[in-house]
N, CA, C and O atoms as a DFTB+ gen file, in Angstrom:
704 C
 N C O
     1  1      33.433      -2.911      25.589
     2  2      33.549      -3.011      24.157
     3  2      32.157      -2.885      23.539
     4  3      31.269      -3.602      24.000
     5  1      31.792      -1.775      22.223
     6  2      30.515      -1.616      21.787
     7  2      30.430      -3.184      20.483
     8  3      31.298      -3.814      19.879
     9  1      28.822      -3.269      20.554
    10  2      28.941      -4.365      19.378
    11  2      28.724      -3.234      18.193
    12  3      28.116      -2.165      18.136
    13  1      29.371      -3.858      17.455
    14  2      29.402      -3.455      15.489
    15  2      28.167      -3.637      15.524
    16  3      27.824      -4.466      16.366
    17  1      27.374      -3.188      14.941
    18  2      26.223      -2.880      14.260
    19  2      26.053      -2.629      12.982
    20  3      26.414      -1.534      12.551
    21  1      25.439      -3.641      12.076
    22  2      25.751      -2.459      10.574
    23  2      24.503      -1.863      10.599
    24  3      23.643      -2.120      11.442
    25  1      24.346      -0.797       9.378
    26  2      23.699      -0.110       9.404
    27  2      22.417      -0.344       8.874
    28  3      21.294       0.041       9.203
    29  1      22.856      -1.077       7.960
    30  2      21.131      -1.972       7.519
    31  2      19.980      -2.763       8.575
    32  3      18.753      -2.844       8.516
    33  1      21.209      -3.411       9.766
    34  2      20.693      -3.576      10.683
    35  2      19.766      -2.604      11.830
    36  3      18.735      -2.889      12.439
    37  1      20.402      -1.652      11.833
    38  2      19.765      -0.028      12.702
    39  2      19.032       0.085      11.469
    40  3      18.040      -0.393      12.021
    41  1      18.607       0.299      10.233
    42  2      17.829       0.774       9.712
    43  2      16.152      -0.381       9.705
    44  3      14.964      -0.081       9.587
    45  1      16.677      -1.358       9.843
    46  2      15.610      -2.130      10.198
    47  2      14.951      -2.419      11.438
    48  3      13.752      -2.553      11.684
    49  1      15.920      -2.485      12.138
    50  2      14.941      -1.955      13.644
    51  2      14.254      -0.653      13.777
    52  3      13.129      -0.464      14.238
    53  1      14.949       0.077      13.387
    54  2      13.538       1.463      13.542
    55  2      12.753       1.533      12.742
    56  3      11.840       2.339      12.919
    57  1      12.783       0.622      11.382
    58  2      11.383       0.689      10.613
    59  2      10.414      -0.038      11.741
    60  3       9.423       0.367      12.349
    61  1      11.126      -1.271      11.752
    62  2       9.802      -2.101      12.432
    63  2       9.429      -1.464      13.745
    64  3       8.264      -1.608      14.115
    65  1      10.423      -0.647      14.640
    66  2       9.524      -0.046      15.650
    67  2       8.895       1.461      15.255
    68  3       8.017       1.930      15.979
    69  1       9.220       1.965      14.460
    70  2       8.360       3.118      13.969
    71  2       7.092       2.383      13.374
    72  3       5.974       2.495      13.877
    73  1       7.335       1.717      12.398
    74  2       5.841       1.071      12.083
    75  2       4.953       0.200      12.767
    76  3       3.839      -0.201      12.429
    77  1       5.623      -0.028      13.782
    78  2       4.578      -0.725      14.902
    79  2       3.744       0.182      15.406
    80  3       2.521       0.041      15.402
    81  1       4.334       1.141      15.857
    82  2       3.852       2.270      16.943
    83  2       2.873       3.067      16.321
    84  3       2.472       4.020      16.989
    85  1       2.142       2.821      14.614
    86  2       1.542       2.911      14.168
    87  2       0.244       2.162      14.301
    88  3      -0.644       2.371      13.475
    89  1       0.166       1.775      14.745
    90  2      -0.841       0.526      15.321
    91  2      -2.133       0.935      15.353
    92  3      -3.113       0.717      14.640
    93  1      -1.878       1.728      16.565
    94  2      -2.728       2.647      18.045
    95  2      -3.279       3.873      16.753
    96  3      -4.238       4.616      16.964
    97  1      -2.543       3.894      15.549
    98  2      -2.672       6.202      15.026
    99  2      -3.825       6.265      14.448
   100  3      -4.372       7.364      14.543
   101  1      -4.515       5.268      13.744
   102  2      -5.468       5.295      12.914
   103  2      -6.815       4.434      13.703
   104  3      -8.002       4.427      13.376
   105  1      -6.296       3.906      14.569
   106  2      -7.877       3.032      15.268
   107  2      -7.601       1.993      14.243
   108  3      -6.814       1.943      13.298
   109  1      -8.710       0.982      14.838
   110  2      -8.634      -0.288      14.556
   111  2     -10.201       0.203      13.930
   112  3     -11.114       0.639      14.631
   113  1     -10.258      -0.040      12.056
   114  2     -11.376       0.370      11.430
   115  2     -12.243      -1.150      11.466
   116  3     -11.905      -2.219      11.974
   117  1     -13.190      -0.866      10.893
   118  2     -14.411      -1.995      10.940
   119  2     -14.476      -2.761       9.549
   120  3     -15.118      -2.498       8.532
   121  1     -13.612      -3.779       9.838
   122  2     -12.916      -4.129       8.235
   123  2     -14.069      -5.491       8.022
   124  3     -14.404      -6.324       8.865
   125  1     -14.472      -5.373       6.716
   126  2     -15.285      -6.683       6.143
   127  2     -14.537      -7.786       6.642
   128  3     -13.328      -7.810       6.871
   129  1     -15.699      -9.056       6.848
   130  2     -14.633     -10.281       7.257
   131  2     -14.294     -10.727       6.161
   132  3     -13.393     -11.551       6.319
   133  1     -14.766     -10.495       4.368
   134  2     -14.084     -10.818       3.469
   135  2     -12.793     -10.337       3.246
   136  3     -12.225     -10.868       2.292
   137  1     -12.063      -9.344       3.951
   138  2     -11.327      -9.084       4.183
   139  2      -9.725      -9.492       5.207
   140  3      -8.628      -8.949       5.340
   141  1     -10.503     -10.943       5.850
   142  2      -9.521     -11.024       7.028
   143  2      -8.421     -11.782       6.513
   144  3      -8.402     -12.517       5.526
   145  1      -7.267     -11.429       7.530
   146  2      -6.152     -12.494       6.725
   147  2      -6.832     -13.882       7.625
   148  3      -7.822     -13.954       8.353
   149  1      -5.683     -15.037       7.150
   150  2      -5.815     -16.448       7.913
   151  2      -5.605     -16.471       9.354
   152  3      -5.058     -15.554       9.966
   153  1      -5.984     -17.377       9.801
   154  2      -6.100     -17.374      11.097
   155  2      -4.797     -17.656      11.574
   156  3      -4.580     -17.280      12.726
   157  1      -3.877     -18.225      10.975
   158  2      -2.305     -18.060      11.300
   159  2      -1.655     -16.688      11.262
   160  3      -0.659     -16.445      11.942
   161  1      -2.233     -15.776      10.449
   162  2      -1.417     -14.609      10.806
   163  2      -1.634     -13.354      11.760
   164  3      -2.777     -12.991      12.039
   165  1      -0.724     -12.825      12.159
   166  2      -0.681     -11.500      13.381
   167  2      -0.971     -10.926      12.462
   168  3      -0.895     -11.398      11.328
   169  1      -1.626      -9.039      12.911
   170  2      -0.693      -8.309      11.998
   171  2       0.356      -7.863      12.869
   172  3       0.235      -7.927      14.093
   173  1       1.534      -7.347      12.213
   174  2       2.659      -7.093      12.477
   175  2       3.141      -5.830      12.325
   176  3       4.219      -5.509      12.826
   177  1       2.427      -5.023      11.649
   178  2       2.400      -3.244      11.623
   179  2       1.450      -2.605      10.733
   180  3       0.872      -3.231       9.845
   181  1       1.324      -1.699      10.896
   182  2       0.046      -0.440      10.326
   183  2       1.287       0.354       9.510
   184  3       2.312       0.496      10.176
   185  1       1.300       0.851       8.229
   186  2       2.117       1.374       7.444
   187  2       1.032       2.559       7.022
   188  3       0.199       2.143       6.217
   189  1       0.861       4.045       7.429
   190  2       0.059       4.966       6.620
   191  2       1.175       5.064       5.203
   192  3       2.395       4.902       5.162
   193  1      -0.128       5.503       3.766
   194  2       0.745       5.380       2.597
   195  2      -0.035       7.181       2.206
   196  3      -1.078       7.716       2.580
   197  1       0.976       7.586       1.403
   198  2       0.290       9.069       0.617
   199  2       0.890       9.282      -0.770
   200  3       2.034       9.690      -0.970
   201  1      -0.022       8.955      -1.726
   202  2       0.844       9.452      -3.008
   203  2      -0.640       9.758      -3.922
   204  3      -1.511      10.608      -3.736
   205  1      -0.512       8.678      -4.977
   206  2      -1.320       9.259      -5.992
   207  2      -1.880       7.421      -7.069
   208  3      -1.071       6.681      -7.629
   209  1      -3.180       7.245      -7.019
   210  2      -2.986       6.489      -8.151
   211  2      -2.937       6.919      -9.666
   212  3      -3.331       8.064      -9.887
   213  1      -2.652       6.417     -10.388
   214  2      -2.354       6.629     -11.837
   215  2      -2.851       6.316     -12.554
   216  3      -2.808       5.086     -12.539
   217  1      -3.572       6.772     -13.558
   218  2      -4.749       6.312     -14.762
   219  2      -4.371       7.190     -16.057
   220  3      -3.773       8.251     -16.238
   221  1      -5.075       6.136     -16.954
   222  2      -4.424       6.736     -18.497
   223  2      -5.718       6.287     -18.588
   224  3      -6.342       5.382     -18.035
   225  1      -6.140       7.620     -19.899
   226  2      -7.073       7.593     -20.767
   227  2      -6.944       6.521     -22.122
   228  3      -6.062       6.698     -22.963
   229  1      -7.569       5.808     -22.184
   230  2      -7.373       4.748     -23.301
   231  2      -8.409       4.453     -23.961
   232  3      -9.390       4.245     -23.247
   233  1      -8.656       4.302     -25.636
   234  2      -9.499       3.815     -25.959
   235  2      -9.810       2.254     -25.690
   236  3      -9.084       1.274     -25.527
   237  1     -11.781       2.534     -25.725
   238  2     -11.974       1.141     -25.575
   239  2     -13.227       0.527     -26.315
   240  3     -14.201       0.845     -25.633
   241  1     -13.631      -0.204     -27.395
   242  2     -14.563      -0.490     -28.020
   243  2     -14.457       0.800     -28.729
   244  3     -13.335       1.307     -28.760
   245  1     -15.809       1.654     -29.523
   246  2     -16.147       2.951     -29.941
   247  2     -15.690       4.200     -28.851
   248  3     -15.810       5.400     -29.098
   249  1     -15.235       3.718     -27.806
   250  2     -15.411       4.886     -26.651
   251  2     -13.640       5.093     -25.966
   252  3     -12.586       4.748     -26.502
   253  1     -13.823       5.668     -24.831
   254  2     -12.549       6.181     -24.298
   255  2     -12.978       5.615     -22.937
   256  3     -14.162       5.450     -22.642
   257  1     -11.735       5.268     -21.954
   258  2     -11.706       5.365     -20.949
   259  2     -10.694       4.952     -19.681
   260  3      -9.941       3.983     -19.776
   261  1     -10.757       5.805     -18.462
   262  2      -9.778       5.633     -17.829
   263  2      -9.524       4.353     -17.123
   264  3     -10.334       3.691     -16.475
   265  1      -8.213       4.098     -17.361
   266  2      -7.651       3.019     -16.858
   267  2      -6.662       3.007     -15.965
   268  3      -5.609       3.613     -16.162
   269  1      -6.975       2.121     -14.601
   270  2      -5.686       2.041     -14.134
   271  2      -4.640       1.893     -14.509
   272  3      -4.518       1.164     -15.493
   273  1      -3.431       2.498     -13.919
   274  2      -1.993       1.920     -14.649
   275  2      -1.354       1.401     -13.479
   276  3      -1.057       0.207     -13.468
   277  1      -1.028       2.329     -12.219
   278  2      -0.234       1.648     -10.807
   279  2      -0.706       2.885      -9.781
   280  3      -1.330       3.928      -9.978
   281  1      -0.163       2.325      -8.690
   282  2      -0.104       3.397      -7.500
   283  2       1.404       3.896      -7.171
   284  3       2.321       3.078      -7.095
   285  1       1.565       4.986      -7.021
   286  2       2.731       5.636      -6.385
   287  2       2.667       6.152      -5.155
   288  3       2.512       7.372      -5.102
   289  1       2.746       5.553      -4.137
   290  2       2.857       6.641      -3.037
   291  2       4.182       6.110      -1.931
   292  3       4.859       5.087      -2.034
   293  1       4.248       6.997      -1.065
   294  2       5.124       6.914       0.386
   295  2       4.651       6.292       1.294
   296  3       3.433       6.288       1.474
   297  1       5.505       5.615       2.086
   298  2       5.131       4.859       2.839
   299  2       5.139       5.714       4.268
   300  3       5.433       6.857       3.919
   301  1       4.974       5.704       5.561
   302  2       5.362       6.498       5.863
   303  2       5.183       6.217       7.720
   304  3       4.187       5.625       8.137
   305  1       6.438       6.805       8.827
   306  2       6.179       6.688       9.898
   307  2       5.110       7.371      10.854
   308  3       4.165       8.000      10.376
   309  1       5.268       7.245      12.032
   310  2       4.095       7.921      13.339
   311  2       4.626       9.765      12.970
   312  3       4.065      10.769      13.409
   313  1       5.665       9.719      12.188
   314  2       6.225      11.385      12.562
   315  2       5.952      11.739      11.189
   316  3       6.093      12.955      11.057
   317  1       5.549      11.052       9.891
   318  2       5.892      11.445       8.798
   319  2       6.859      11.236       8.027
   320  3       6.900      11.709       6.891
   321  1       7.570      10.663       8.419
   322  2       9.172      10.584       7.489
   323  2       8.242       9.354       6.674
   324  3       7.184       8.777       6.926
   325  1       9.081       9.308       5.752
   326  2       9.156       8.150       4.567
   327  2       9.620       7.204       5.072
   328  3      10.727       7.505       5.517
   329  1       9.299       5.875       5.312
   330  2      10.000       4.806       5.347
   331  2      10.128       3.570       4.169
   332  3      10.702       2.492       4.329
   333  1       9.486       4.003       3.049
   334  2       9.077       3.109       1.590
   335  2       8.442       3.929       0.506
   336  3       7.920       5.041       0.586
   337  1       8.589       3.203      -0.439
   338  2       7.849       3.174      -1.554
   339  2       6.686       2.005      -1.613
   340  3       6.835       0.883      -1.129
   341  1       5.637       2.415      -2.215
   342  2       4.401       1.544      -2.817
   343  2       4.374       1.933      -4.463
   344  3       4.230       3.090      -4.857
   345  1       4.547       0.717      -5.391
   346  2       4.415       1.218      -6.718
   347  2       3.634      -0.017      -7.442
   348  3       2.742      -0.609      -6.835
   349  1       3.985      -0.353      -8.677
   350  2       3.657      -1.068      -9.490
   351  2       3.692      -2.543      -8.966
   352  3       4.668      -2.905      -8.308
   353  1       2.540      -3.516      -9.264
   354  2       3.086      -4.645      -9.197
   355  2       1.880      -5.140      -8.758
   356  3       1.264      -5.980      -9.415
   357  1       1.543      -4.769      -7.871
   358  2       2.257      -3.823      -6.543
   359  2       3.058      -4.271      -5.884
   360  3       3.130      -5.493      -5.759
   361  1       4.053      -3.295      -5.151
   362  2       4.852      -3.500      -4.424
   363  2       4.637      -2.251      -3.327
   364  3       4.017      -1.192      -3.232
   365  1       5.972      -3.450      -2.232
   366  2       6.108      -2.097      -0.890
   367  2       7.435      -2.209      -0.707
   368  3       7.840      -3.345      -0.457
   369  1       8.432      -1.107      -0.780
   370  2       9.351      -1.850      -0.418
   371  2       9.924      -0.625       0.914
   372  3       9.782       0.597       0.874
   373  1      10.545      -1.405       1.954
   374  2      11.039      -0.143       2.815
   375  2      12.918       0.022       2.578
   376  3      13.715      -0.686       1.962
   377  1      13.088       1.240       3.353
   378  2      14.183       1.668       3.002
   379  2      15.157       1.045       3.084
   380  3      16.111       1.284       2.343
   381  1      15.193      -0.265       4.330
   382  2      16.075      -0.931       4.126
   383  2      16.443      -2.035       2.742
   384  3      17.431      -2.759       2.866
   385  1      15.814      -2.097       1.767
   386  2      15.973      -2.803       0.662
   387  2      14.509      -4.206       0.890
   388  3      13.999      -4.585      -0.164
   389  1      14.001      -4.804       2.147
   390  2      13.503      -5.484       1.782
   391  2      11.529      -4.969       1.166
   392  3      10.913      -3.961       1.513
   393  1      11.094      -5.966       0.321
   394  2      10.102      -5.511      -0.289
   395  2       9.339      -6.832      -0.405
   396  3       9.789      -7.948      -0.146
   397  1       8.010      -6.500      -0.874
   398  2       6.913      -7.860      -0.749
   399  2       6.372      -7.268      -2.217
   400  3       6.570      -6.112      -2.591
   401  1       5.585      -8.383      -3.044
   402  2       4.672      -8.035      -3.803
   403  2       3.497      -8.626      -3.820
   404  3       3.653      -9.789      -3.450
   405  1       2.439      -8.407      -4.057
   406  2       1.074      -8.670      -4.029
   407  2       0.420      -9.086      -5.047
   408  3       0.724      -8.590      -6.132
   409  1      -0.697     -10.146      -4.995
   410  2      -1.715     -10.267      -5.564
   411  2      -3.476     -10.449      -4.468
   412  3      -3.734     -10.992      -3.394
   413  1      -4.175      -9.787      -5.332
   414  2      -5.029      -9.218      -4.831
   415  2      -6.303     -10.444      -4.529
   416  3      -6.974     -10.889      -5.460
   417  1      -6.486     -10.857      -3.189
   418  2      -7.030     -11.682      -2.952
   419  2      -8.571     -11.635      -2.603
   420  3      -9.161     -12.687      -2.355
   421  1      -8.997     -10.840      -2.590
   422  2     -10.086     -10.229      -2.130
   423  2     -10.682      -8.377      -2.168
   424  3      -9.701      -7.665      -1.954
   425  1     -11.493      -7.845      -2.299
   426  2     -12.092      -6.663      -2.435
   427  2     -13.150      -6.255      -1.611
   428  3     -13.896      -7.189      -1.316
   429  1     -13.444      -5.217      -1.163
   430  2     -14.759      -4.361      -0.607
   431  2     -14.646      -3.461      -0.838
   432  3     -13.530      -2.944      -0.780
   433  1     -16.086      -2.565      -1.349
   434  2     -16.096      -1.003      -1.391
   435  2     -15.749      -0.578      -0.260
   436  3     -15.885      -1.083       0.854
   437  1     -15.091       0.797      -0.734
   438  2     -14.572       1.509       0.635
   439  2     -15.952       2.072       1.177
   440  3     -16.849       2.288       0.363
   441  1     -16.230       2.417       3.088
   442  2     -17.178       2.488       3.324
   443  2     -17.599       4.161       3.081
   444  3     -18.767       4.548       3.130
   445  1     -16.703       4.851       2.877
   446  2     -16.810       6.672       2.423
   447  2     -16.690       6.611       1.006
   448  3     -15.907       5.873       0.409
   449  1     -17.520       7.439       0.466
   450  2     -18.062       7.608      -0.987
   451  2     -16.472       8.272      -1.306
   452  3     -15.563       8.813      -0.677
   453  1     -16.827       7.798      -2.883
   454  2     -15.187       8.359      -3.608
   455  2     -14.078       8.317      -3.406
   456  3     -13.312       9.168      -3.859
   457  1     -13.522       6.882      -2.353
   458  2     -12.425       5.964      -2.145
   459  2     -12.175       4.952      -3.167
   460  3     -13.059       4.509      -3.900
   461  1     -10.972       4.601      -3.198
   462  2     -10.979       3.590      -3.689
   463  2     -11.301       2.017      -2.627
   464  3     -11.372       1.946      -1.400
   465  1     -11.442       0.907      -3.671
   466  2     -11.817      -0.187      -2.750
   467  2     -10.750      -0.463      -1.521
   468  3      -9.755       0.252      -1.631
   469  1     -10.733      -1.350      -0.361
   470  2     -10.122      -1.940       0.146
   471  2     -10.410      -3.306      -0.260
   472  3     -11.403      -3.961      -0.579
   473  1      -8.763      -3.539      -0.080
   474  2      -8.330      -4.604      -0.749
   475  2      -7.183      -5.870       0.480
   476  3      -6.253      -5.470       1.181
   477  1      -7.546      -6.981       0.404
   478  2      -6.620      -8.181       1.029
   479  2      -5.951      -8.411      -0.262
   480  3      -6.343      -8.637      -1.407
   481  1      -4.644      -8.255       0.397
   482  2      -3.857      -9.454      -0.707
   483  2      -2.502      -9.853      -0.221
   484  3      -1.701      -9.257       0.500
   485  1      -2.450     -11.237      -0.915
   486  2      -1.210     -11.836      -0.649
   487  2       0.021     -11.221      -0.913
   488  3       0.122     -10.527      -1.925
   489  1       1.221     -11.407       0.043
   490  2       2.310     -11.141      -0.167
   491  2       3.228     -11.938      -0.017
   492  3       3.031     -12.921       0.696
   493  1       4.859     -11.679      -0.829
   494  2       5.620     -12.487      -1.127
   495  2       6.696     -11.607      -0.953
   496  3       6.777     -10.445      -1.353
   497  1       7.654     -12.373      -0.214
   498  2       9.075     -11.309      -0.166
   499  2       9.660     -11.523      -1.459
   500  3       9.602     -12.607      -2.040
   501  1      10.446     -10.092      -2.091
   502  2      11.423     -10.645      -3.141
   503  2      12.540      -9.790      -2.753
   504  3      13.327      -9.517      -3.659
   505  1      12.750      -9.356      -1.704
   506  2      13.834      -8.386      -1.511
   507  2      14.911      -8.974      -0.386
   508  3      14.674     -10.081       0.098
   509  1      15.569      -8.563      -0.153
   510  2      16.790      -8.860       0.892
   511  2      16.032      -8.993       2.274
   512  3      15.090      -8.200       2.288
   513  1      16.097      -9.510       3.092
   514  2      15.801      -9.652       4.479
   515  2      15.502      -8.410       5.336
   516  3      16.619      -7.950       5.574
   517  1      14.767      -7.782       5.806
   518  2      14.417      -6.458       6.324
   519  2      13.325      -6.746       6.853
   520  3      12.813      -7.847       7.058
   521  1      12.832      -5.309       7.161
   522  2      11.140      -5.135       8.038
   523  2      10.065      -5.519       7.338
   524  3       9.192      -5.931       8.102
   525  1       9.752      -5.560       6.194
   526  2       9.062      -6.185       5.430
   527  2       9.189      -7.757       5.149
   528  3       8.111      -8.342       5.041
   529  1      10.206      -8.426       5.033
   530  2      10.411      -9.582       4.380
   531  2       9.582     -10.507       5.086
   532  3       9.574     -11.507       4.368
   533  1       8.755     -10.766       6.274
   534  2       8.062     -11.416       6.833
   535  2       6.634     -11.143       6.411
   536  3       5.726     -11.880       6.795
   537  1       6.482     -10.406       5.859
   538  2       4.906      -9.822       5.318
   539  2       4.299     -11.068       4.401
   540  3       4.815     -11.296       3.307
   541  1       3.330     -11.763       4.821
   542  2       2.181     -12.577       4.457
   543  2       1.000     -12.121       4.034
   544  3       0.371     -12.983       3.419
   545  1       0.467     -11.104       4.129
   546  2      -0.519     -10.350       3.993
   547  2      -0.694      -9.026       4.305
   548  3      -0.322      -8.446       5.325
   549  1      -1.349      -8.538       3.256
   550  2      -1.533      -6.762       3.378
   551  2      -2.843      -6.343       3.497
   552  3      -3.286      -6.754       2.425
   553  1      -3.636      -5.888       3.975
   554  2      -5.104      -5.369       3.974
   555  2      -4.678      -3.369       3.760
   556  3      -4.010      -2.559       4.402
   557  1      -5.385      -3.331       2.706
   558  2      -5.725      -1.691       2.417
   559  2      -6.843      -1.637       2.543
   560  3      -7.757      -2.187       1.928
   561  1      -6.813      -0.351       4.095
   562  2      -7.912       0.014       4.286
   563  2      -7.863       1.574       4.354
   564  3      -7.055       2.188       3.657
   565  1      -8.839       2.296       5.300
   566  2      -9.109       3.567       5.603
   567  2      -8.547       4.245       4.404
   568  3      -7.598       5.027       4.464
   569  1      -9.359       3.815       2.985
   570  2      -8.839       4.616       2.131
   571  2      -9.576       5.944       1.665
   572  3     -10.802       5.923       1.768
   573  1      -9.083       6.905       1.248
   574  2      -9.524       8.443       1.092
   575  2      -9.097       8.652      -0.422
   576  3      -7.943       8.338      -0.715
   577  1      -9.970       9.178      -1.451
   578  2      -9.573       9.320      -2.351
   579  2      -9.396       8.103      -3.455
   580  3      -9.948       7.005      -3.392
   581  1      -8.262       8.686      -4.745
   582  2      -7.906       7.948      -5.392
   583  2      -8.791       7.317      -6.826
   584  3      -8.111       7.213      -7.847
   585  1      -9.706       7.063      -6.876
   586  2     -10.957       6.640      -8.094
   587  2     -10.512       7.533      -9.605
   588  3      -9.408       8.070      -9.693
   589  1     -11.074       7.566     -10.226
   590  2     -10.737       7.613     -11.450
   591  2     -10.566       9.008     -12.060
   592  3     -10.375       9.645     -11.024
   593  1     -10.527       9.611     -12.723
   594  2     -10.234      11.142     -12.546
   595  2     -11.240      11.822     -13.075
   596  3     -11.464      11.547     -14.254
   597  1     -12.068      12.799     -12.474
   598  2     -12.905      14.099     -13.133
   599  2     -12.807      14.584     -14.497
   600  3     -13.812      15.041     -15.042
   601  1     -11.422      14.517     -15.248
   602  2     -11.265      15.258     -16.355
   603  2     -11.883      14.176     -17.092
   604  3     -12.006      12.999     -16.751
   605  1     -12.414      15.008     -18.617
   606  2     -12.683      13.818     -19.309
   607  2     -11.611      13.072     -20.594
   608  3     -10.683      13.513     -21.273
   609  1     -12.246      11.845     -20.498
   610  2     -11.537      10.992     -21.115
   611  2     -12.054      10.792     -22.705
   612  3     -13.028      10.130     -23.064
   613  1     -11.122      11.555     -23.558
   614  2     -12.014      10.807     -25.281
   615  2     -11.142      11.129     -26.416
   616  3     -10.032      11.366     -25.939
   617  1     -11.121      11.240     -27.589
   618  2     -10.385      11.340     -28.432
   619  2      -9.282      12.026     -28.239
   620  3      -8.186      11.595     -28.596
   621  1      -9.491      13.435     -27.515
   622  2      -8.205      14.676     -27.568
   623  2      -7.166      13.989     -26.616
   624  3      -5.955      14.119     -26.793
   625  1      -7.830      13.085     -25.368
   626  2      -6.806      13.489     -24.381
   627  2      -6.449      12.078     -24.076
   628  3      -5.726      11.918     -23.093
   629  1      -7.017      10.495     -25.076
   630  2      -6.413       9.866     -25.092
   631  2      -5.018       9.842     -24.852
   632  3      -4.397      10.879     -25.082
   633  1      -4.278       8.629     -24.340
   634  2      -2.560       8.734     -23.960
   635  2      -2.277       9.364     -22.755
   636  3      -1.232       9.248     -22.115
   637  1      -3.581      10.268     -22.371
   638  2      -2.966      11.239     -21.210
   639  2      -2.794      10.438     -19.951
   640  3      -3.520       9.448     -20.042
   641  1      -2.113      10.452     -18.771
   642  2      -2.410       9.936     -17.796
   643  2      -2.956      11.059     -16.390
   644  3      -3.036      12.263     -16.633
   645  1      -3.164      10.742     -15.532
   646  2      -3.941      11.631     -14.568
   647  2      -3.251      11.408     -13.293
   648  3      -2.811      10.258     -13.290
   649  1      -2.997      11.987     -12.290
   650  2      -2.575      11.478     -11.079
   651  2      -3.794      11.446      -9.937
   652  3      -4.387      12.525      -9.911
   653  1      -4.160      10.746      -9.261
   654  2      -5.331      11.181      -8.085
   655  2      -4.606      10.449      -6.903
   656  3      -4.145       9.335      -6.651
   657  1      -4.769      11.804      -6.253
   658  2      -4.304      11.915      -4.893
   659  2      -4.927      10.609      -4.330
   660  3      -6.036      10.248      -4.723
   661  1      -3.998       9.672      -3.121
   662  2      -5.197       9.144      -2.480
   663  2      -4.628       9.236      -1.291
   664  3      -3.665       9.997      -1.380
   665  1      -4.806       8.696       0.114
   666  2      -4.152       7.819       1.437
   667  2      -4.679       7.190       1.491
   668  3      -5.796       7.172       0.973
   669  1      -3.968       5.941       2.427
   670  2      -4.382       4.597       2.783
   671  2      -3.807       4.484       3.824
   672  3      -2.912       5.273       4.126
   673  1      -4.163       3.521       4.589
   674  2      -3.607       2.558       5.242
   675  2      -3.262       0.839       5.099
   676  3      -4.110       0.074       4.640
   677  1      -2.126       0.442       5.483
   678  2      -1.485      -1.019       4.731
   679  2      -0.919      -1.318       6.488
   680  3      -0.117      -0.857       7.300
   681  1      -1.880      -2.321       6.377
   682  2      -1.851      -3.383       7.554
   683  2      -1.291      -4.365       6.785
   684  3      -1.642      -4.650       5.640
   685  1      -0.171      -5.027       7.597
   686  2       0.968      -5.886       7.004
   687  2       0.993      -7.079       8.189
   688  3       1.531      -6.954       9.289
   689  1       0.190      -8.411       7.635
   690  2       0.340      -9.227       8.804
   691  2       1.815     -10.697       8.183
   692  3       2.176     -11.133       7.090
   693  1       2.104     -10.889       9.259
   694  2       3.093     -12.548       9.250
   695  2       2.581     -13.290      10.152
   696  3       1.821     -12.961      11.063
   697  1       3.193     -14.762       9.778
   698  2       2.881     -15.944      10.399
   699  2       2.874     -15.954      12.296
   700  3       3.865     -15.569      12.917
   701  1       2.060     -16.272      12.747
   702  2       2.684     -16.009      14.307
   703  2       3.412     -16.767      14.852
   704  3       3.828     -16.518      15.984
């Protein structure tokens, strides 16, 4: 006799073993210790991300200038497939429905010119039980890209927003 399986269930086991097996893809980078999670937590998977952050031109005082608004990108496995979204909030959420959101606990310049920073920050499940819902902490690192945009920012093109490409990597640790 086979066991029932639902499918949310199969969809959460292969996140968490696709995103494990991410571990080993990127090397283990040379992360600030202002950066570390607590000494209670593992990490628990390497998530590569690819999208775009988002900035709007806004006035500010006499002048113009770009402002963050959120990040959009994919989350993504060892093969490429999508396994999440990263957006506003921020958030991560994977395909099975569960998701974490963040506040940003810490900062370092990225160590390659014209990255954005890497960033520690806390996480909090708010989603249904999945591969994520154990996530305590996120470290963004090996970031490429992303900073504020080339075009300029001033009276005409106020309102506009900009997309800049970035990647990252989102190390996702839990309690051990």
């Amino acid at each position: 006799m086979n066991p029932v399986i639902s499918i949310p269930a199969v969809i959460t086991a292969a996140l968490g073993t696709l995103a494990l097996g991410l571990s080993g893809c990127a090397g283990t980078p040379n992360i600030p210790e202002t950066l570390s999670p607590a000494s209670t937590e593992a990490l628990a998977m390497v998530v590569p991300a690819r999208g775009a952050q988002i900035y709007q031109c806004r006035a500010k005082g006499a002048g113009h200038e770009w402002t963050f608004v959120a990040p959009d990108a994919e989350l993504l496995d060892t093969r490429g497939n999508v396994i999440g979204r990263h957006g506003a909030g921020p958030f991560w959420q994977a395909l099975d429905g569960s998701r974490i959101d963040g506040t940003v606990r810490a900062r370092a310049d990225a160590p390659v010119a014209g990255a954005i920073p890497w960033l520690l920050l806390n996480a909090k499940s708010t989603g249904p039980v999945g591969a994520f819902s154990s996530v305590t902490s996120v470290q963004r690192v090996n970031t490429v890209g992303g900073l504020t945009p080339a075009a300029p920012c001033n009276g005409v093109t106020v309102g506009t927003q900009e997309r800049v490409h970035y990647t990252a990597d989102y190390r996702f640790f839990s309690i051990r």
